[in-house]
C-alpha positions in Angstrom: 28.9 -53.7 -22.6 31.4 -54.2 -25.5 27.8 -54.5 -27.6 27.6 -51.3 -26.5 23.6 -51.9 -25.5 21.3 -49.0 -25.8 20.2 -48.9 -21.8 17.1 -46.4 -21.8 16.9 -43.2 -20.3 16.6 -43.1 -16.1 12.7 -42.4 -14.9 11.8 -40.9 -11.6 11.7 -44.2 -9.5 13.4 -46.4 -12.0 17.1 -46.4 -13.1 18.4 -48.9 -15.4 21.9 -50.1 -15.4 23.6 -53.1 -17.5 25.4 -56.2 -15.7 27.7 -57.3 -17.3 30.6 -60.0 -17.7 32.7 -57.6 -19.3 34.3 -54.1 -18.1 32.7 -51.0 -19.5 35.3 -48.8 -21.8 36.3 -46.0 -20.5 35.0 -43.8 -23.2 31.1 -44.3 -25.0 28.9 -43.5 -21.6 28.5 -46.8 -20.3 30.9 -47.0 -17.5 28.2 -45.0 -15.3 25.5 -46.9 -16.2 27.1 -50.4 -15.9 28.1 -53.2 -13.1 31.1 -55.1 -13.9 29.8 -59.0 -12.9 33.4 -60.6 -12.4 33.5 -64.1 -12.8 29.6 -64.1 -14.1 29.0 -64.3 -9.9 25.8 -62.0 -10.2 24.2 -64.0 -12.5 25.2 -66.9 -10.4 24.0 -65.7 -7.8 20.7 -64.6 -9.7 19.7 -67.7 -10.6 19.0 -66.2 -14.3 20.9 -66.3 -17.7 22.8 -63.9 -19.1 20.3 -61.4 -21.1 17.5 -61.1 -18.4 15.6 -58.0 -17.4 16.0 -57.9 -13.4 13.3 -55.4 -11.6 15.2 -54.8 -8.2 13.6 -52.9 -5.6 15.0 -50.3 -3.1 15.7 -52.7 -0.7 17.3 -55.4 -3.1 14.7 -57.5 -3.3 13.8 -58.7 -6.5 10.1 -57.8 -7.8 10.6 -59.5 -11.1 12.8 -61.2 -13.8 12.3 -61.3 -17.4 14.0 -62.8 -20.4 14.9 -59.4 -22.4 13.2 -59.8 -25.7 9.5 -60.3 -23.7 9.7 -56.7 -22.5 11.0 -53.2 -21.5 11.7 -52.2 -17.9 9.2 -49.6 -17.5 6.2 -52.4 -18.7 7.5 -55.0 -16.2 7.4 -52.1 -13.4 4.0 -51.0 -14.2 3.0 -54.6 -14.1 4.0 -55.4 -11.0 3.7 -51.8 -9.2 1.0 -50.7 -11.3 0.7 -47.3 -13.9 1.4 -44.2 -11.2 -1.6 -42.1 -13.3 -4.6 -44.6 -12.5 -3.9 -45.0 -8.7 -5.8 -43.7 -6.3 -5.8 -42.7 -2.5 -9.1 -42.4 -0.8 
C-alpha cells in the first residue's frame, strides 16, 4: 500500500481490495480498500508470493490465482465464471 497501487474500480459481483504487508495511511483512499497481512500470514497461508492476483469466491474458496503482471481481475473472473452477456438459460 505505501506504492500506493492503483486497485480498479468495484463491479457488481467483483470487489477488489489489496493485501498487504504494510498498514494503509490514513489519508489517500486505500485504507478501505485494503487488508493489513501482519506478519505476511495471508500470504503464508496462501501458498502464493507477494504480488499475486487472488480470485476469492463468496464462500472463501479460492477460484483462481495469478501472478499480477499475466492479467486483470475482471479477465481471470470471466475466465473462470465466464462473460455474464453470452450466457444463456434455456
Amino acid at each position: 500500500v505505501r506504492r500506493r497501487p492503483d486497485i480498479p474500480a468495484d463491479i457488481p459481483g467483483l470487489k477488489h481490495v489489496v493485501v498487504s504487508h504494510r498498514d494503509a495511511p490514513l489519508d489517500g483512499g486505500l485504507r478501505e480498500r485494503s487488508l493489513f497481512d501482519v506478519g505476511g500470514r495471508f500470504h503464508q497461508l496462501m501458498g502464493c508470493p507477494r504480488d499475486t492476483l487472488v480470485l476469492v469466491r463468496p464462500d472463501d474458496h479460492i477460484a483462481a490465482m495469478t501472478p499480477m503482471g499475466e492479467g486483470n481481475a475482471h479477465d481471470l473472473y470471466r475466465k473462470v465464471v465466464g462473460d455474464p452477456k453470452v450466457c444463456s438459460t434455456g
